[in-house]
N, C-alpha and C positions, 0 to 999 in steps of 0.2 A: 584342285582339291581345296575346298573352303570348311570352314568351323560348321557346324550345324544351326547356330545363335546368325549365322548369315546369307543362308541359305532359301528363307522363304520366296518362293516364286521362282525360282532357279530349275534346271530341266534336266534331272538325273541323268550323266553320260554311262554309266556304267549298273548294271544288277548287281544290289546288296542282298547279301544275303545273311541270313541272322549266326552270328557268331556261338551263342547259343539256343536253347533251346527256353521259349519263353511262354510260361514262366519257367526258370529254372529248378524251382523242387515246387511238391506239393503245397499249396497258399488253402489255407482257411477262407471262406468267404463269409462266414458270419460268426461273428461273438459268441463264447458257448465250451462247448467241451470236447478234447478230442478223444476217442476208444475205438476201440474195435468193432466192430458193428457185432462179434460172434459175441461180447459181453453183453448187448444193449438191456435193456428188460429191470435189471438188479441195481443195488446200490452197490459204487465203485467208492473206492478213497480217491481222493484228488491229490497226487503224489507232487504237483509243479504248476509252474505255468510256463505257456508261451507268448509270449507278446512280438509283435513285428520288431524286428533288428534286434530282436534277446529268446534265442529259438530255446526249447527243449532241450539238451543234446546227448540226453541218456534216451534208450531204448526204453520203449514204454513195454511192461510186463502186461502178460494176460491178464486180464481184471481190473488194471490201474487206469485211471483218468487222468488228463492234466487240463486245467483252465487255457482257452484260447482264445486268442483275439482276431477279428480281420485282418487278413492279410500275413497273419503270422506262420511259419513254416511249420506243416506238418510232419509233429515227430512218427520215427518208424516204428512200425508196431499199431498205428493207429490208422484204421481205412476210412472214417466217418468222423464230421462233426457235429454234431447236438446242438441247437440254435439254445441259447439262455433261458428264452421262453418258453423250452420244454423241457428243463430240468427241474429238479427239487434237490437243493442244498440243505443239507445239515450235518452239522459237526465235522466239518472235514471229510465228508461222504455225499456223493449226491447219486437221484434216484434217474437213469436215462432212459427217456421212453424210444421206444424203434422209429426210425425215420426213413421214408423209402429214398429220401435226396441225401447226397453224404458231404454235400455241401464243402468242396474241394475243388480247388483249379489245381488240374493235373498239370506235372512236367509237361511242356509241348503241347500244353491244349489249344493255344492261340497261333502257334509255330515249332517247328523243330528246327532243330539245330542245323544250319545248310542251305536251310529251303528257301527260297527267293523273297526275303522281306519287303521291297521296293522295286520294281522293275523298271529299264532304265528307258528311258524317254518320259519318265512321270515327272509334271510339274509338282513341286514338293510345295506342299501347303501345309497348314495347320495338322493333320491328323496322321501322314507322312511322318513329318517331322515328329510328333508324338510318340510315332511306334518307332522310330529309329533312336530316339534319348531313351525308350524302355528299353533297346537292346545295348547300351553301354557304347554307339557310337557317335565319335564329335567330329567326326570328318568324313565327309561326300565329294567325289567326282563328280562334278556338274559341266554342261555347257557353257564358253563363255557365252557372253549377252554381245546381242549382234548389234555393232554401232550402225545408228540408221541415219542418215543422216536426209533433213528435209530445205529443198531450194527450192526458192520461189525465183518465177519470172515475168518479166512484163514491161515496159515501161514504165505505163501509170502508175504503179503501186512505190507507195511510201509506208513507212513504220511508223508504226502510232507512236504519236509525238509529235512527229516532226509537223513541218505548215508546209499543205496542200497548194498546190498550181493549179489553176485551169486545165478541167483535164486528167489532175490523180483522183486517186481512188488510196484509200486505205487499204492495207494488204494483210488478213487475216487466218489464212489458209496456214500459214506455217505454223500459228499459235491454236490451230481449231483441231490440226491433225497431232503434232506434240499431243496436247490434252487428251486425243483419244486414243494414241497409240501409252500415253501414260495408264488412261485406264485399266488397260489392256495388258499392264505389265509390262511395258517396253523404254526405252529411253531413247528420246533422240535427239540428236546435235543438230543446230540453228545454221543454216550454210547462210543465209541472208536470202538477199534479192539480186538475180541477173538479171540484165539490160537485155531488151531483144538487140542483141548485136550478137554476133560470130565471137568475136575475140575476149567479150565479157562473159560468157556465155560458155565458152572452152576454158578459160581460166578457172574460171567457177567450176566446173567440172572435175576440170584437172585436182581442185582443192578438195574435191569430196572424194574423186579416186585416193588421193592418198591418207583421207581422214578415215574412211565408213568401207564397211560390208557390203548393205548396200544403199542406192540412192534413192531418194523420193521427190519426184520434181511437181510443180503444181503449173500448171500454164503451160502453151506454146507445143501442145501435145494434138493439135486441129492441123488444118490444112492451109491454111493461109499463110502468107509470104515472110510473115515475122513469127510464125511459130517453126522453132530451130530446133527446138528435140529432137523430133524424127529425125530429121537431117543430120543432125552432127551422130545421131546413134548409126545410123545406116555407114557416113563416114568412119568411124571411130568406133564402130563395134560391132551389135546386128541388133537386128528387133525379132521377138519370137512370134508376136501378135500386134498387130494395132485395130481399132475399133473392136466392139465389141454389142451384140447386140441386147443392151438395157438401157431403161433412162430411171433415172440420171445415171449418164459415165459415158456416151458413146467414144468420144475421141482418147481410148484409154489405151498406152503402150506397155509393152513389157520386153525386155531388150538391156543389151549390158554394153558398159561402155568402159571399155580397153580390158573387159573382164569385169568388172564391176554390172550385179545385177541392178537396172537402173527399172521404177517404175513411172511412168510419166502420166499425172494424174490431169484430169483438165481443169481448168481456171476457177468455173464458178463453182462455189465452196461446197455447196450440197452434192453435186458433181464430186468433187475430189473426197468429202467424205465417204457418200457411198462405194466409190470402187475403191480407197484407201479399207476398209470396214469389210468386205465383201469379195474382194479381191485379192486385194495385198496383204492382209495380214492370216490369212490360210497359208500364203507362199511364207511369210515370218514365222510364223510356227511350226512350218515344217525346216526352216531353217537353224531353227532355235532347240532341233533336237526332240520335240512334242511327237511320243508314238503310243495310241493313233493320233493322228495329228485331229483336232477338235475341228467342229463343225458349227454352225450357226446354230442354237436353240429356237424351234420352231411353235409356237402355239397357235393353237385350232381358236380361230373367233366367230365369229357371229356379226357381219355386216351392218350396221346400224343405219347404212344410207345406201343409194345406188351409189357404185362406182365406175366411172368409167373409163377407159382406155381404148388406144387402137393398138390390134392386132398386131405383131412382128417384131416386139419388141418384149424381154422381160421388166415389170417395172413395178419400181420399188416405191409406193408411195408414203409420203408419211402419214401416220397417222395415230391418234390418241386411243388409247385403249382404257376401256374398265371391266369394272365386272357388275355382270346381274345379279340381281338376287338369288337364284339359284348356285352362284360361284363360276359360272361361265362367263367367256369373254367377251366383250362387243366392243366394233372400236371403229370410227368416224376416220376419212379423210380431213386432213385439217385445209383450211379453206385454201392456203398460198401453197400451192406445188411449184413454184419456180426456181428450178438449179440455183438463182441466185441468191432465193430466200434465207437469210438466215435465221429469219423471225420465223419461218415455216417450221426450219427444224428445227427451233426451240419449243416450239408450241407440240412438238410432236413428242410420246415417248417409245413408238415402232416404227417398224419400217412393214408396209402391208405389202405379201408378193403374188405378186401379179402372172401369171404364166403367159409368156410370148405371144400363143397364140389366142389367150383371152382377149376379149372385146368388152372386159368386167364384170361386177358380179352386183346383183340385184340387191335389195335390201331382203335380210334376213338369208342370206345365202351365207355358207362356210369360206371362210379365206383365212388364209397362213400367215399370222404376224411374225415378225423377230425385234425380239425387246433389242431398244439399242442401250450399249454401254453405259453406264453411271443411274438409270433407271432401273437395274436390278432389283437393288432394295424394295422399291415398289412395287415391283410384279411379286415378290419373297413374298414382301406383308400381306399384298392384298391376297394371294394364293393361302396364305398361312390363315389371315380370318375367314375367308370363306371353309377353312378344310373346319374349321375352329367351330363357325355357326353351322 
């Protein structure tokens, strides 16, 4: 159970339900007069007023009026408010004309008392949290946050910084999947780099078993004689799947090691992005307590080029999307598709999908983009001006 003030993006364990009944009395919703609707028509005396947090608290008599304000509690005896602009005041008497709106949020018109305010597996955002501060409460039952933790393997690979041998390579996957799984709402803990060897490689393991929920490996997940994933998982645990038919991601595992759910992503970084994106974090959110557990967002484009592909494979390319002038989308292969590219998928802001058994799709043909993470905003705006012009 956390404060409410700590709670945003946290995955509701338990349905709240509203303590009372919201609103809990009768609220004015416009400035004005409150009476009886059977008076309307005459001029009434204006015996008070109500103001928000200073109610009325005498019974208003037949005939009598009292000044109102937004928001302020309607006294009893009164079923209608009068908007200001359709009164006529003088001397301590004002003249009310009939209103068919009685311009009143009833007891319970947004909720009753009981009734399921938040249902649980809801990630708590912004407007969540809003309606759970208007029911008076500052404490939720949430999911903890699953520590994830991500190890990289390989030989070649060093940490930016360090000076390069004949032979390394810079090792960026642990800092490109962090960022996206940050995006993402998630947090994850740095295991480093394993050596392709058995015994650096099981220690390593061993240190995420006892750190993490679960594991994220990047490398060593193929079929060659220095990739020890598989292997140590088949020894020391099991695998549920290996490969899978999409590119980028073919040599992708999924499998737990001594209990521990382990996903083993392959090497090159667009590779480990998309089945990290695609893959693994559907299973993270179902882990995280998310009910329904969320889906990719899909939009309808408009092919701006031929594309092409072989058959038997799902595939996920990148690609830049805009909008036409009419507010629809059209969106280009970006020129570098290579698993390795990382300029590829910078240059990109979706991911174009491709169905298995496409052979691609012509220029001006329909295909299914998914915006990737942190370009949100972008697709918002551009969706919002178009809806705008």
């Amino acid at each position: 159970r956390i404060r409410l003030n700590q709670a945003a993006g946290r995955v509701l364990a338990e349905n709240i339900h509203a303590p009372t009944a919201l609103p809990r009395t009768a609220l004015a919703t416009m400035d004005g007069f409150a009476a009886a609707r059977a008076d309307l028509g005459g001029q009434l005396p204006i015996v008070g007023s109500a103001m928000a947090g200073q109610p009325y608290t005498d019974k208003l008599a037949s005939g009598q009026t009292v000044r109102i304000a937004t928001g302020a509690v309607v006294p009893e005896g009164a079923d209608c408010v009068i908007p200001i602009e359709q009164a006529q005041e003088q001397q301590g008497r004002v003249g009310l004309a009939t209103d068919t709106a009685d311009n009143i949020r009833q007891p319970g018109e947004e909720l009753a008392a009981g009734a399921v305010a938040v249902a649980a597996g809801t990630a708590l955002g912004s407007r969540q949290l809003g309606l759970l501060a208007a029911l008076g409460i500052d404490r939720v039952p949430v999911y903890p946050r699953l520590r994830i933790g991500l190890l990289a393997t390989g030989d070649e690979l060093r940490s930016p910084g360090q000076t390069l041998v004949p032979g390394s390579i810079y090792e960026s996957n642990r800092l490109l999947l962090a960022a996206l799984l940050c995006e993402l709402g998630f947090a994850a803990l740095d295991l480093g780099i394993a050596a392709d060897d058995r015994h650096d490689l099981e220690a390593a393991l061993e240190r995420a078993h006892a750190q993490c929920d679960v594991i994220v490996t990047s490398g060593g997940a193929s079929v060659g004689s220095r990739d020890l994933i598989r292997q140590m998982l088949i020894e020391r645990g099991s695998i549920r799947m290996w490969k899978v038919a999409m590119k980028p991601g073919r040599p992708f595992i999924a499998g737990n090691y001594r209990g521990r759910p382990v996903y083993g992503l392959p090497g090159n970084p667009v590779s480990a992005y998309a089945c990290l994106l695609l893959l693994v974090v559907p299973a993270l959110w179902k882990g995280s307590g998310h009910d329904p557990i969320p889906t990719w967002p899909r939009l309808s484009a408009q092919a701006g080029q031929t594309i092409i592909k072989k058959p038997g494979r799902a595939d996920y390319q990148r690609g830049l999307a805009s909008t036409n002038p009419d507010g629809s989308w059209q969106v280009v292969a970006v020129a570098d598709q290579s698993s390795a590219s990382l300029t590829g998928l910078v240059a990109a802001n979706c991911l174009i999908e491709l169905a298995p058994e496409s052979d691609g799709v012509e220029a001006g043909a329909p295909v299914a983009i998914i915006p990737l993470p942190g370009t949100f905003p972008y697709f918002l705006a551009k969706a919002s001006s178009s809806a705008l012009s």
